[in-house]
Each structure stands twice: as C-alpha cells, then as structure tokens.
C-alpha positions in Angstrom: 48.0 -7.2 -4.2 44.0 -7.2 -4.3 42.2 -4.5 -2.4 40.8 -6.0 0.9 37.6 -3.7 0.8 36.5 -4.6 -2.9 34.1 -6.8 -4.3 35.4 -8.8 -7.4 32.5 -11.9 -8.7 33.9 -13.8 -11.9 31.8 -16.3 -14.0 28.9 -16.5 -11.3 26.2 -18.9 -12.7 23.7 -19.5 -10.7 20.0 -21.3 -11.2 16.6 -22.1 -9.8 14.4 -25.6 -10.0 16.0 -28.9 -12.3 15.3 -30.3 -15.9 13.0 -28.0 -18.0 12.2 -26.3 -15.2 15.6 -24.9 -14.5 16.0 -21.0 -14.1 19.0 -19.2 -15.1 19.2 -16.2 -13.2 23.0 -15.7 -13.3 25.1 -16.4 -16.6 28.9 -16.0 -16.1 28.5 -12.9 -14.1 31.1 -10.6 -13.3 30.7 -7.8 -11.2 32.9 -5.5 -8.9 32.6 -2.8 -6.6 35.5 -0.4 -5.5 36.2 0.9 -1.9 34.4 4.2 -0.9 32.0 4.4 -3.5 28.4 4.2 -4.1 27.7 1.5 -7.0 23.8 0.8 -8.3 22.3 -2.3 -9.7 19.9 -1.2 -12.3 17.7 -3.1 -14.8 14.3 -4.8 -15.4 12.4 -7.3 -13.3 14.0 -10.4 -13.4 17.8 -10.1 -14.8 19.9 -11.3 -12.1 20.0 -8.4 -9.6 18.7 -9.6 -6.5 19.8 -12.9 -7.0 23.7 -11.1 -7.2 22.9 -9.0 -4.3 22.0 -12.1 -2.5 25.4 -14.3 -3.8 27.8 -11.0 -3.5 25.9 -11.4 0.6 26.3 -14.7 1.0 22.8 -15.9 1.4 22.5 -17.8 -1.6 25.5 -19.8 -2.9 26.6 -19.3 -6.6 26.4 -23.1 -8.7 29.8 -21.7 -10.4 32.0 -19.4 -10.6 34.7 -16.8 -8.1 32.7 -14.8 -5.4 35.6 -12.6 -3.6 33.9 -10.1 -1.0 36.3 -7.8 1.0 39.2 -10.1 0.8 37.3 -12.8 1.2 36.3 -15.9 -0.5 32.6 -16.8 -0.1 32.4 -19.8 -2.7 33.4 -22.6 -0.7 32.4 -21.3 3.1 30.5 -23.5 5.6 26.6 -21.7 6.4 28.1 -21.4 9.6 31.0 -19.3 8.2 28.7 -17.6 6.1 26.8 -16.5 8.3 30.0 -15.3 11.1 30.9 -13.2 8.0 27.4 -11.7 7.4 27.1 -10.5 11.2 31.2 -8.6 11.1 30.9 -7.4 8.0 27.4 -6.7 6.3 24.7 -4.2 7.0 21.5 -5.1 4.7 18.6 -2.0 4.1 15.3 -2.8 2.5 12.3 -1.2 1.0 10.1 -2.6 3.3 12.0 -1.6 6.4 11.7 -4.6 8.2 11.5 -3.0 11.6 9.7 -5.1 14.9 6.8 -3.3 15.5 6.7 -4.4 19.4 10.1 -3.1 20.0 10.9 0.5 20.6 12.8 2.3 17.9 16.1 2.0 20.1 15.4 -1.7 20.7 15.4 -2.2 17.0 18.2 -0.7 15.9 20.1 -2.7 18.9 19.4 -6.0 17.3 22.3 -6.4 15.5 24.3 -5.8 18.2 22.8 -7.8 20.6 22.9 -10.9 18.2 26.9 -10.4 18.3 27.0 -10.5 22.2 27.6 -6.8 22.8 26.5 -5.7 26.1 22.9 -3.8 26.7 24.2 -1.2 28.6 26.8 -0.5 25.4 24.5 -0.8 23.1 22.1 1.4 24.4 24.6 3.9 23.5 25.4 2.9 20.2 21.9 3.0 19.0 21.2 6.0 20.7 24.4 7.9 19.4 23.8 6.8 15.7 19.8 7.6 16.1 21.1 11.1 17.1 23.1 11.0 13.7 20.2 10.1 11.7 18.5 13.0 13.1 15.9 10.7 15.3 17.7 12.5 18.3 14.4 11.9 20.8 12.2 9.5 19.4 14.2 6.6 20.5 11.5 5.1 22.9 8.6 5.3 19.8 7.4 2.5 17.9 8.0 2.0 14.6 4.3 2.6 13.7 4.3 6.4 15.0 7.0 7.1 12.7 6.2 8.3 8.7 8.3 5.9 6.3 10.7 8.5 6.1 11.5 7.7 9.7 11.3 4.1 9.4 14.0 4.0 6.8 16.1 5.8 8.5 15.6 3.8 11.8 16.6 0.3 9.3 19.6 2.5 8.5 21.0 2.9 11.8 20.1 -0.6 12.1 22.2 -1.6 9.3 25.3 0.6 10.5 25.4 -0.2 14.1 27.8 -2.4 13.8 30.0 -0.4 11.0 29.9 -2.8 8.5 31.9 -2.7 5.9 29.5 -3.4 2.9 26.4 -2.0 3.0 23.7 -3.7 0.9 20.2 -1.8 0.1 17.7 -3.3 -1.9 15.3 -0.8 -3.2 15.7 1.6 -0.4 13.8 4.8 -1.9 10.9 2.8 -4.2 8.3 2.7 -1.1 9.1 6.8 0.0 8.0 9.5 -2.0 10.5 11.3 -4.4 11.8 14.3 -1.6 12.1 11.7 1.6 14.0 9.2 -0.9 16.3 12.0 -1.8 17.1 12.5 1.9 18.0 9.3 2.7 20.0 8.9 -0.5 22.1 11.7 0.4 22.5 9.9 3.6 23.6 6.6 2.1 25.5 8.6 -0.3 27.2 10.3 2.7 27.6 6.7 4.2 29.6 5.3 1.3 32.1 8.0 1.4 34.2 6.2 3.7 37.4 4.4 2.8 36.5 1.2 4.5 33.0 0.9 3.0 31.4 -0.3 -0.3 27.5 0.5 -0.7 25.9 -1.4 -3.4 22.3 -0.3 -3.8 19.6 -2.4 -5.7 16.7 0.0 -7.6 14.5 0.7 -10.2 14.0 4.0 -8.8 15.4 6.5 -11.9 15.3 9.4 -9.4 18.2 8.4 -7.3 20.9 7.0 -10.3 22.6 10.8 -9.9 23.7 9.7 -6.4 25.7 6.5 -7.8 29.3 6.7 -8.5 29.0 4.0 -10.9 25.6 2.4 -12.5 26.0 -1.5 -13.9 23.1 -2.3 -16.1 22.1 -5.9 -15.5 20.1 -7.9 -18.5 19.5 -11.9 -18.6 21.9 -12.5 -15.9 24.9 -10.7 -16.8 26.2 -7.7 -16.5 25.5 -5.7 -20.0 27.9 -2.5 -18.7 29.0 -0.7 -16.4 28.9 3.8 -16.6 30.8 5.9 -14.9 29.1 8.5 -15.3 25.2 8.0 -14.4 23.7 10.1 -16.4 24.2 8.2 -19.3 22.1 5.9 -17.7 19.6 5.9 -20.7 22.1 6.0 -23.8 22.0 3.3 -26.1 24.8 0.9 -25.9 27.3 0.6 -28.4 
C-alpha cells in the first residue's frame, strides 16, 4: 500500500513554447520524497528544478507522465481542484519573502487562513501562537519593512505553516540572508520537516545549507542525475 504522505513523479515531461522553439525543461523525470524528511533540489540554472517544484505543487501541469503528491493524483485534476488541494495541503516559502508591506506582520501571516474561511477572531490566534514559535513573540503589529530579512523569512514561514500543511515547499529560502541568519531558519525548516505527517522539499543553490538535507537529488537537463543520502557527498563525482 503506497504511503499517503510521499511524493512519487514518474516519466514527467514537461516543455515550454512549440516547433523550434520548444523548451524541454523536464525529460522523463522521476522524483520522490519520503515522509518526515527534509529533501533538497540542487543543480545549475536551468535543469528542471523549479519547473518540478512547480509540477510536484500543482501550478503547472506536467505534458506527460505520473505526478502522485500525498496520496493524490495531480495529473488529470481540474484548476479548480488544483487549486482546493494547494490551499489543505501546501505551504510555499520563497527567497524573496513575498510579505504585503501594508499589512501588519500578524495580518500577513493570517492570509492563508482567511482565504480558507477560518474566522478572524481564530486566526488571530493562530498567527499569533505560531509568531510566538518563530520567536517574533511581540512584533506582531510591525510592518514587514521594520523587520531585518532574517525576520521577514521567518514571518513567510509562519505564513506557510498556518495552516499545517503537509508539504512544505521552499524555493531558495536562505540565498537572499546572510550565511548565520540562513543557518537559523534552516534549523527551523529542518526542525519543521521532522514531523511524520510532513514532507519539506527545498529548492537552492545555496551550498551552505546541503548538511541540513536528509537526502540531496542532483538535477541536470531535466532529469534527475542522483539522488545521496548522505549530503556530504554532494560534490563527488558520479560513477
């Protein structure tokens, strides 16, 4: 019986434009991610990694190929579906924190919740509780702009876990923090992937953080070249 909480993505082709023009970004890619751990995306500019990230989320649709995310079948979901599933079960986390500037730091990590129909009052006190975890205990009525990026981040991850999702997704979390705030909040999404029910799949090119992955899959012209379990072999040579 499949694992409910894994991510398993078979023969995923996908392409950009039509003709000569046509892209291959994905070339019968397979990728999986097991419950509880911390897996990282890793290779150059332009192999496939983002445009995975954004198939394995949903947000862009695979031309071929099995997309299976937490039990689920994506290939072959309405937008509307899509985008039900996205909202339950996905919290995204980007470099360039994406936060509202005219809404408060609580306000902003309420978003999520308000877009499902939960209640102000309730989540008021979800944001504030998890702000508290993130160690932002106090600052909940600043703007984003009075907080360092440090802050910031850590505001678009209590964003991205208000709703305990179930996959977190983080696109080059650390690259736009220096090399001791992006070890904090690594040890923070580290810490976050250490439950049962959640798969964190992080996105970088930042070498300073691959000792926080459980497992490290090396992307090159669209496929998945290997996959370590142990991350600091990160720069051996293949065999």
């Amino acid at each position: 019986m499949p694992d409910p909480t894994s991510i398993r993505i078979r023969g995923v082709d996908k392409s950009f434009g039509a003709g000569e023009a046509r892209v291959w970004a994905l070339k019968q890619a397979d990728f999986e991610a097991r419950p509880g751990e911390l897996i990282m995306l890793v290779g150059p500019s332009g192999c496939g990694k983002t445009t995975l990230l954004s198939v394995l989320a949903g947000t862009l649709t695979a031309d071929a190929g099995e997309v299976e995310v937490l039990g689920r079948r994506l290939d072959g979901l309405s937008q509307a579906e899509l985008t039900a599933f996205r909202r339950a079960n996905l919290g995204f986390v980007f470099q360039s924190f994406n936060l509202i500037p005219t809404l408060t730091v609580r306000e902003n990590v309420m978003v999520p919740l308000l877009v499902q129909g939960v209640a102000r009052e309730e989540a008021e006190a979800r944001a504030g509780a998890l702000l508290a975890k993130v160690g932002l205990g106090g600052r909940e009525d600043d703007r984003p702009g009075g907080l360092s990026g440090g802050q910031q981040q850590r505001v678009a991850i209590a964003r991205a876990l208000v709703h305990d999702p179930r996959l977190l997704i983080c696109d080059e979390p650390t690259s736009a923090l220096d090399k001791d705030t992006g070890q904090r909040v690594m040890e923070m999404i580290r810490e976050l992937s250490r439950s049962p029910d959640r798969v964190v799949v992080v996105v970088t090119h930042d070498h300073r953080i691959f000792r926080f992955a459980d497992r490290i899959a090396e992307m090159e012209d669209g496929r998945i070249r290997r996959v370590l379990d142990d991350p600091s072999l990160i720069d051996s040579p293949s065999h």
